[in-house]
C-alpha positions in Angstrom: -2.0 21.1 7.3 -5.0 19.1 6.9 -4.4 14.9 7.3 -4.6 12.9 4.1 -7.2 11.1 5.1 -6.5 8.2 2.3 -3.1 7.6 3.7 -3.9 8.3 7.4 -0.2 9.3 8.0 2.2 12.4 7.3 6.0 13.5 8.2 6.4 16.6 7.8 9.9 18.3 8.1 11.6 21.7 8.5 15.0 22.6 9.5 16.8 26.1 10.3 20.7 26.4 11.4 20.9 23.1 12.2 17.8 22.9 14.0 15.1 20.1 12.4 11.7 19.6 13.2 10.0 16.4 12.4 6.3 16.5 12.9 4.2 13.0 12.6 0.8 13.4 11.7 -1.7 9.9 12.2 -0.5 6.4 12.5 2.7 6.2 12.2 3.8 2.9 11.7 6.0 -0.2 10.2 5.0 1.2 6.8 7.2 4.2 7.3 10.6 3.1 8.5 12.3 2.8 5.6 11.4 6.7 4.9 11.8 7.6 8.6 15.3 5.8 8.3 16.3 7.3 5.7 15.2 10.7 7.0 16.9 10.2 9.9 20.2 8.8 8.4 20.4 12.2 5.7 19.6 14.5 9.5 22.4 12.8 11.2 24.9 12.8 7.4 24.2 16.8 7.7 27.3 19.1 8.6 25.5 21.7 10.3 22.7 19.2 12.5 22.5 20.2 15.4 19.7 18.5 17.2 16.1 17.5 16.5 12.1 18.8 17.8 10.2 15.8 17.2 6.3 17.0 17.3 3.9 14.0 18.1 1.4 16.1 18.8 -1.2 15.3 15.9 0.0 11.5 16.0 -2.4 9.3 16.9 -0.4 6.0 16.9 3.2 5.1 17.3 4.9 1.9 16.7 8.3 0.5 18.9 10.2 0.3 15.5 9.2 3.8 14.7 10.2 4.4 18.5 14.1 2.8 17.9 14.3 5.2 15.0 13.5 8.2 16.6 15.9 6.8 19.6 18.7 6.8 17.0 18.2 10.5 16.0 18.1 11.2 19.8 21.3 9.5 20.5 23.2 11.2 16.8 21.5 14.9 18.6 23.8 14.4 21.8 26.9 13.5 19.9 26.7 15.7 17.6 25.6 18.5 20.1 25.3 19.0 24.3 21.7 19.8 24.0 19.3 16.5 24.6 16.6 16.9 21.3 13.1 17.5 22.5 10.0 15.6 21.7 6.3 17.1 22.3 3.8 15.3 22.8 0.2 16.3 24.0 -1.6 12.9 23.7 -1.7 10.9 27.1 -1.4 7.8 25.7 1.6 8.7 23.5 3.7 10.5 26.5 2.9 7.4 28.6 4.5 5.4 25.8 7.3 7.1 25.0 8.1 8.0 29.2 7.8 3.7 29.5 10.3 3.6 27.0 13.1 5.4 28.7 12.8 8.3 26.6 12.6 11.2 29.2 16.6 10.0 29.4 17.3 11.1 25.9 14.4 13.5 25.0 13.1 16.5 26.8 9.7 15.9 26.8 7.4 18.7 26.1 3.3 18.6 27.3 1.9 21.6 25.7 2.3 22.2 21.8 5.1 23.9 19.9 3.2 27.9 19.8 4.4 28.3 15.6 5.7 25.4 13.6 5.4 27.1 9.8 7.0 26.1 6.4 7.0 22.2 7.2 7.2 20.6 4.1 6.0 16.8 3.3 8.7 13.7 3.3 7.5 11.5 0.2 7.2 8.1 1.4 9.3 4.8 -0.1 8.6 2.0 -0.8 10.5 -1.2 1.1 11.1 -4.5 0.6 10.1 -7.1 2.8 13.4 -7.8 3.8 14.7 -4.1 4.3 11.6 -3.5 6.4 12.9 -6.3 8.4 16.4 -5.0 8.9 15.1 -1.5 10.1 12.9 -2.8 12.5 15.6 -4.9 14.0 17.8 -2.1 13.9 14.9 0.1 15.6 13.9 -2.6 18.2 17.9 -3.4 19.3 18.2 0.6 19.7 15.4 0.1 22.2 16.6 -2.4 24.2 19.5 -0.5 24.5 17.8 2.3 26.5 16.9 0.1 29.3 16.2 -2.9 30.8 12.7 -3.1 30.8 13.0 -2.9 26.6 15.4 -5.4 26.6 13.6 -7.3 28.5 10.6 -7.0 26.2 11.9 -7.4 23.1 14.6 -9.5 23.4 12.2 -12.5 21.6 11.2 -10.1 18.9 15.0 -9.3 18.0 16.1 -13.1 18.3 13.5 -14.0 16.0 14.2 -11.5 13.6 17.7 -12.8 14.0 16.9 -16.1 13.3 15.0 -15.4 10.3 17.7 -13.1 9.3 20.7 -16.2 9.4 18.1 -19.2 8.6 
């Protein structure tokens, strides 16, 4: 499961009864959301999903829009299901992140890694447009400021701008 180091990012996926398990491996950033998206909107289309394990153990960097995303699954998890999805993360830095975002409300978060993650296969990554990159991350970043106030508060310029540009 070794890192590609030309790319210097990974999702990997697996999924049994219901049960998927995304693991993010490097920087995982902008450049991915329209395959995250997509990811996550073929999860949440699925008859039998049931909720999600998010592994962020072996990611070094996280962005907010990759964030939203990963707030949307959350959110499709505790519709779909009682049980709140669960996100691991061993990195300080990351857990700090993720716990200023609100998401110890819609995650159970996990500081020790998963003991056997096995037959996790690669997600291929797309290629965006400029403008679909834009609409996921304001999709992403108005899913944030939905969890709390302290995101709204923090990117309600970023989503107004986007908006702007989006109707100008």
């Amino acid at each position: 499961m070794a890192v590609d180091s030309m790319a210097g990012y990974k999702i990997l996926q697996a999924e049994k009864q219901g049960i998927y398990v995304l693991k993010f491996i490097g920087e995982i950033r902008l450049n991915l959301c329209s395959t995250l998206d997509n990811l996550v909107e073929s999860i949440t289309q699925d008859p039998d999903f049931k909720t999600v394990v998010i592994d962020l153990t072996e990611t070094e960097i996280i962005d907010s829009t990759t964030l939203g995303l990963l707030a949307k699954i959350a959110m499709a998890a505790q519709k779909r299901s009682n049980f709140l999805p669960t996100m691991i993360s061993t990195n300080p830095d990351i857990t700090r992140i993720i716990t200023s975002m609100g998401f110890d409300k819609i995650f159970i978060i996990v500081r020790e890694p998963a003991s056997r993650i096995e037959e996790l296969e690669e997600i291929p990554v797309l290629r965006a447009s400029e403008q679909q990159v834009r609409d996921k991350v304001l999709e992403a970043h108005r899913v944030l400021m939905g969890l709390n106030s302290r995101n709204r508060e923090e990117f309600k310029n970023l989503v107004r701008a986007l908006e702007c540009e989006e109707s100008g």
